[in-house]
C-alpha positions, 0 to 999 in steps of 0.5 A, spaced: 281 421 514 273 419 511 273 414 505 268 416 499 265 410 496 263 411 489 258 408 486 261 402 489 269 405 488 273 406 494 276 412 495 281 415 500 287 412 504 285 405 505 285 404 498 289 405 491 290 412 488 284 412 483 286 416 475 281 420 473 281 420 465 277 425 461 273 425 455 270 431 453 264 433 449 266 440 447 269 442 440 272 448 444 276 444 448 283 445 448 286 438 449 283 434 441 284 427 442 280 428 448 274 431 445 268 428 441 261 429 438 260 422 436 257 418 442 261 412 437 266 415 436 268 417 444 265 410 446 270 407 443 276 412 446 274 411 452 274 403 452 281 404 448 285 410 451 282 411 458 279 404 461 284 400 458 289 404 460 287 404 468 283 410 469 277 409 475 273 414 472 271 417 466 270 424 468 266 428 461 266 435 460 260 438 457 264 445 456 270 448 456 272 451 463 278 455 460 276 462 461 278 465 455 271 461 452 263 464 453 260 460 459 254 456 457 248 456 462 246 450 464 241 449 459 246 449 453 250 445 458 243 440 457 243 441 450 251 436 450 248 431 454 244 427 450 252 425 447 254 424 454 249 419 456 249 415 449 256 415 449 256 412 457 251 407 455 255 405 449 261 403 453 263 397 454 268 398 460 268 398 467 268 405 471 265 410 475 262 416 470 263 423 472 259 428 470 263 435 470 259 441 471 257 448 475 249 447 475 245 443 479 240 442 474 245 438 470 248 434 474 241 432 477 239 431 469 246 427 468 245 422 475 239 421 474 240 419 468 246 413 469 252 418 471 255 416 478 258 422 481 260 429 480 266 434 478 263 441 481 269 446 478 265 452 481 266 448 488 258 448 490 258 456 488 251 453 486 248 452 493 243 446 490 249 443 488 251 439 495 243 438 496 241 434 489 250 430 491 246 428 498 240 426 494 243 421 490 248 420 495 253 421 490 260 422 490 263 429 489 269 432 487 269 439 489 273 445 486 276 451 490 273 457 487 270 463 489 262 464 489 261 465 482 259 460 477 263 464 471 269 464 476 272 456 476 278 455 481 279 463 481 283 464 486 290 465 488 293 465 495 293 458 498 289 460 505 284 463 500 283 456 496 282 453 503 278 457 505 274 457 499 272 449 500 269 451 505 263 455 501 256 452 502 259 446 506 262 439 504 256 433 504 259 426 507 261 424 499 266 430 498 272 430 495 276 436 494 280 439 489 285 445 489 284 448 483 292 447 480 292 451 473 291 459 470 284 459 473 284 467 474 289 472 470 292 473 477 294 467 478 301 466 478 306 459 476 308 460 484 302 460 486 301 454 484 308 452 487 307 454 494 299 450 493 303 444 491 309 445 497 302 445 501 299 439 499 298 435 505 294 442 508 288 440 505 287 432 509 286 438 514 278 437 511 278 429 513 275 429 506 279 425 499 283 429 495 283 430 488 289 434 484 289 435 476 296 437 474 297 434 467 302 438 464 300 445 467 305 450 467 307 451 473 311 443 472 313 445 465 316 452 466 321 448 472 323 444 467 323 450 461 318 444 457 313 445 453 306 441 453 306 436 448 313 434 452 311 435 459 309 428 460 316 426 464 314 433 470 308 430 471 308 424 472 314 426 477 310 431 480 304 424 480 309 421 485 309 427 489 302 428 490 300 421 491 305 421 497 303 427 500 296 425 500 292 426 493 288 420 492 285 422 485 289 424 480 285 427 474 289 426 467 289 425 459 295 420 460 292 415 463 297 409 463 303 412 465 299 417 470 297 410 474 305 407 475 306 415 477 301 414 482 303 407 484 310 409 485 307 414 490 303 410 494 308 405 495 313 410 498 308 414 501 309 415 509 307 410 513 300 412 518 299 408 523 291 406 525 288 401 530 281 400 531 276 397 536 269 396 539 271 402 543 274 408 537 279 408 532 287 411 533 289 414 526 295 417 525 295 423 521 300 425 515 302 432 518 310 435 517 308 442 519 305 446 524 300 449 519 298 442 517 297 440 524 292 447 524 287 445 519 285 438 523 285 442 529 281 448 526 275 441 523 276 439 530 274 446 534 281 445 538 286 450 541 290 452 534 296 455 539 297 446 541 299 446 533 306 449 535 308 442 539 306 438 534 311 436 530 318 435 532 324 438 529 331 435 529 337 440 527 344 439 527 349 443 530 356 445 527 361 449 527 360 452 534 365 454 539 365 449 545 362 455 550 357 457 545 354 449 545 356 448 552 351 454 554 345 451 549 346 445 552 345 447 559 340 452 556 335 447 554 336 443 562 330 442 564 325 444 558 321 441 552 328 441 547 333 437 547 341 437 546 345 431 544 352 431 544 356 425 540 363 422 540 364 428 535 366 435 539 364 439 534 357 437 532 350 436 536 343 435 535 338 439 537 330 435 538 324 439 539 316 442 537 317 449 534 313 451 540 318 449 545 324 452 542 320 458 541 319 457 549 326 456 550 328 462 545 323 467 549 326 465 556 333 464 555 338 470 557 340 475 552 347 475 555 347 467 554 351 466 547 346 461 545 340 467 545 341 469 537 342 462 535 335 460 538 332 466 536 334 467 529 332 459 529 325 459 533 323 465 526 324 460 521 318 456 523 312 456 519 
């Protein structure tokens, strides 16, 4: 996994998840306490409400991304950026300061200016955007959306997110974002579910990863709550990213959002790595098949080796003693492996999906274990 430095800020697996906190210029912007005209006045909420409360960065937003608003051209964008500079000169704090937007223009305008990095939510559908990143050799976080620069993250299936990272390339300083939230009118709260559940697919880029889950629907509507009391959901479905691999979590409730985060580091699964003069050993976080299909797909490998993989472990019960008897014997000889204990009505049975879909491909029908393997081999994703 490639670790990202920002303006002297590391991101990524060797270091601490980092809290993204926002402060937007934007009248139009939904979320109030956040939002400023004055460049005093939002100096003063970002020493107060974001750094001292833990946030890494301070990403600025020059205009709404919510659909329902006009888009602003770039130069409209430019227009609010004169705020955005007097306020990031006005801070006292420090941080890394993110300039939001979809237009090359602006983000070379805002680095060249005092900026840091970029938060591209139209994920490089402007295709300058990757070539002024690597001029000012600048971290970028990079949105899922299609190849439209009115469409942010307006996308629903989660091969078609992934693949949308894919637009106009990634620069060695990408961060990448898969656009939780209602992007588009036919996204669904499940879409977003089944994205979450899939989290760890998207380390298959070898690039950091950064989710905003603040309060979205698809949290509230688990626990039937409304947004001003969504805090607790989200800060459990921080925990949950963070160990699933997430190493930036962008968010209005800084102070709280940076424990959750540290509480799913600490927790996180162990990666083993190793390095010396002649190459690195990195263990990679992978639990499924499909996870394992996204390295090997960045690498160039046989997408077929992703079924033997990963091990799976099932327990066996309620079987009659010929029926385990002939899986047992079944499994002779072959990739998966039968473990019977001390208890006569229970066993366990370890193998990589490939293996005990090879082992359900030859084992004979009239065998009593054929349809137990079968209906067991169709399950694996």
């Amino acid at each position: 996994m490639r670790n990202v430095d920002a303006a002297g800020l590391g991101i990524g697996d060797d270091h601490p998840p980092r809290i993204m906190g926002v402060l937007n210029v934007s009248q139009e912007s939904p979320y109030k306490p956040s939002v400023f005209n004055s460049a005093g006045e939002a100096a003063e909420y970002v020493d107060r409400e974001l750094i001292d409360e833990g946030a890494d960065i301070v990403d600025v937003g020059l205009e709404s991304a919510n659909k329902k608003f006009e888009v602003l051209s770039a130069e409209g964008e430019l227009d609010r950026l004169d705020t955005a500079i007097e306020t990031i000169e006005s801070v006292s704090g420090d941080a890394i300061f993110s300039i939001e937007t979809r237009y090359h223009e602006v983000a070379e305008e805002a680095l060249s200016r005092g900026f840091d990095m970029v938060n591209d939510i139209c994920g490089f559908a402007d295709p300058k955007m990757p070539e002024v990143c690597r001029e000012y050799d600048v971290a970028v976080a990079k949105m899922a959306s299609p190849p439209d620069l009115e469409r942010p993250g307006a996308v629903e299936d989660v091969d078609d997110i992934y693949e949308a990272l894919s637009l106009n390339g990634l620069t060695d300083k990408t961060i990448v974002d898969p656009a939780f939230g209602g992007w588009s009118e036919a996204k669904t709260i499940e879409d977003d579910r089944e994205t979450f559940r899939r989290l760890r697919e998207f380390r298959g880029y070898g690039q950091p990863i950064l989710v905003s889950i603040n309060r979205k629907n698809f949290l509230r509507s688990v626990a039937g709550r409304d947004t001003e009391e969504a805090l607790a959901v989200s800060l459990a479905a921080t925990s949950m990213a963070v160990e699933r691999g997430a190493h930036i979590i962008r968010t209005h409730d800084v102070r709280e959002t940076r424990d959750a985060a540290l509480i799913g580091a600490e927790f996180a699964r162990n990666r083993t790595r190793t390095a010396s003069d002649e190459g690195t050993i990195e263990e990679l976080d992978v639990t499924t098949t499909r996870e394992a299909n996204r390295h090997l797909d960045r690498l160039g490998g046989d997408p077929n080796a992703a079924a033997d993989t990963v091990t799976r472990v099932f327990e066996l019960s309620g079987f009659s003693p010929e029926t385990r008897d002939e899986l047992s014997a079944a499994t002779t000889g072959t990739a998966v492996r039968f473990v019977a204990g001390d208890r006569t009505d229970a066993a366990l049975l370890f193998g990589t999906p490939g293996a005990i879909q090879s082992l359900a491909g030859a084992i004979e029908d009239t065998n009593p274990a054929a349809g137990l393997l079968t209906r067991l081999a169709a399950q694996f994703e």
